[in-house]
C-alpha positions as CSV (number, residue, x, y, z in Angstrom):
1,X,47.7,-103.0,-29.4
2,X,44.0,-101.6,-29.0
3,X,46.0,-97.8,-28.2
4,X,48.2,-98.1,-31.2
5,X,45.5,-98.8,-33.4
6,X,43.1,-96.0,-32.6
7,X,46.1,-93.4,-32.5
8,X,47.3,-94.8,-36.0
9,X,43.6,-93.8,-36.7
10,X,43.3,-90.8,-35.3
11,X,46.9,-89.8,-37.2
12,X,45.6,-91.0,-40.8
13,X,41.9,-89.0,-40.0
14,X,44.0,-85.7,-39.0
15,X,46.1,-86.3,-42.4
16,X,43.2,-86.8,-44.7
17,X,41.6,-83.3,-42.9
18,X,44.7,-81.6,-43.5
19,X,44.7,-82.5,-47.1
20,X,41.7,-81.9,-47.5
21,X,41.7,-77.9,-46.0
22,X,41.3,-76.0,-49.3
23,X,41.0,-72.7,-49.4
24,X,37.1,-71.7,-48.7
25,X,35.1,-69.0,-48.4
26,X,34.1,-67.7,-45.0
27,X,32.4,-64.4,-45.8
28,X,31.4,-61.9,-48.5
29,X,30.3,-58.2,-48.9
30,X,27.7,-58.3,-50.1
31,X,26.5,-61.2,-48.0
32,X,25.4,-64.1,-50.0
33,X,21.9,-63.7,-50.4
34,X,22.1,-60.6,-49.3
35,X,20.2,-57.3,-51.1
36,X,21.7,-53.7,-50.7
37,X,20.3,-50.6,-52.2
38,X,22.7,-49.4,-54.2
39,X,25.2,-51.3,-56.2
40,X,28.4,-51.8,-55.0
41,X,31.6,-50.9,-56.6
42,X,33.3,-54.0,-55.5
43,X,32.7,-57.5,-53.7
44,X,35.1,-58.1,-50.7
45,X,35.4,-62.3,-50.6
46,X,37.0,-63.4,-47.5
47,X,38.6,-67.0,-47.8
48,X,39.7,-69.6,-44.9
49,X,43.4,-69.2,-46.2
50,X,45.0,-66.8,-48.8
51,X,44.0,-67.5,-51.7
52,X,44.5,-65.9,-55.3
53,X,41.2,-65.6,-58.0
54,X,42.2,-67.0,-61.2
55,X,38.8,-65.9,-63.1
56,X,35.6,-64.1,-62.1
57,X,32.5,-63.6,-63.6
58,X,29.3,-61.6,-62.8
59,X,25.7,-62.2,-64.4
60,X,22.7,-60.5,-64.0
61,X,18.9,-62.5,-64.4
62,X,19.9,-65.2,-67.2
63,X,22.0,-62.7,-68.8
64,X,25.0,-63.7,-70.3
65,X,28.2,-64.1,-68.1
66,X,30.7,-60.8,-67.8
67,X,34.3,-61.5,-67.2
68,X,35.9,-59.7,-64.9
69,X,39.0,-58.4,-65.6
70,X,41.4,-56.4,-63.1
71,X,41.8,-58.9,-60.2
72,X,44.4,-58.9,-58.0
73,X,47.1,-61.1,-58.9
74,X,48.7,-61.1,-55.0
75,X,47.3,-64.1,-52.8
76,X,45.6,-63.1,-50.0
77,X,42.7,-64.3,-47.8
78,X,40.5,-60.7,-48.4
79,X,40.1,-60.3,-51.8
80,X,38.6,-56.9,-53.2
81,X,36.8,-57.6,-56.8
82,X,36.1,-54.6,-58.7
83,X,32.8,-54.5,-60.5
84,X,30.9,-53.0,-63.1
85,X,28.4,-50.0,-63.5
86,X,25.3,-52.9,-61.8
87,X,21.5,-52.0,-62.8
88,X,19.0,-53.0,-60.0
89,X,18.3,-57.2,-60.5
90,X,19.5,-60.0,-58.9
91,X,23.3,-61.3,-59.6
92,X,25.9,-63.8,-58.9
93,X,29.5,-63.6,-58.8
94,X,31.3,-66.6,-59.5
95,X,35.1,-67.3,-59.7
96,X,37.8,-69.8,-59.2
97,X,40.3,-69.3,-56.5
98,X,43.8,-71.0,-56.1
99,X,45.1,-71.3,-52.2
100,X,48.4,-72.0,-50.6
101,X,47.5,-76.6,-51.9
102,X,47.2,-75.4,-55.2
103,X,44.0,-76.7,-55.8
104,X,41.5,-75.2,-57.8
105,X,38.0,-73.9,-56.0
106,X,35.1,-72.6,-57.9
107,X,32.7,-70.6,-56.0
108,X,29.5,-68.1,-56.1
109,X,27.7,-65.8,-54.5
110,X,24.0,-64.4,-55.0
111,X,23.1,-61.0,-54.1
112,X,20.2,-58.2,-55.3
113,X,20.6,-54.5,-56.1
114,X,17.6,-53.2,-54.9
115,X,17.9,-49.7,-56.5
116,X,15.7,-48.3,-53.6
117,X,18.0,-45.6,-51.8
């Protein structure tokens, strides 16, 4: 009785993982919080499971927030974003990603153009 309750457990605690697995960032280039010297003409976002962006925006300082248009429109778990002409400052990219569940994951990164070549 003792067995068939802690594998019933075990089964509902691997359901509620597996339903929980969103798609989720696992790296960026730029690195989050990371500063390169010259601006980059895209961000490469690399998720836990293909995933597709459904908006993106980038802000410089407490500038106002650019949309980015252009985005892929094929899921996939390495997304290239294109970006703008970027002055030195410090930025964040923000978007919202769909994956395979459906479910709809906002996300950010902060990085600095340091303009220093």
């Amino acid at each position: 009785m003792r067995t068939t309750r802690a594998l019933g457990a075990l089964v509902l605690s691997l359901a509620a993982t597996v339903a929980l697995a969103h798609a989720h960032l696992k790296k960026a280039v730029p690195a989050d919080g990371g500063v390169v010297s010259s601006a980059p003409a895209n961000v490469v976002l690399s998720f836990s499971e293909p995933a597709r962006l459904t908006a993106c925006w980038i802000q410089k300082g407490e500038g106002s927030k650019q949309k980015i248009d252009g985005l892929p429109t094929t899921p996939g778990a390495d997304i290239s974003v294109p970006l703008p002409k970027l002055e030195p400052g410090i930025y964040v990219l923000s978007w919202k990603a769909v994956g395979d569940d459906m479910h709809i994951v906002p996300g950010q990164i902060h990085f600095t153009v340091s303009g220093d070549h």
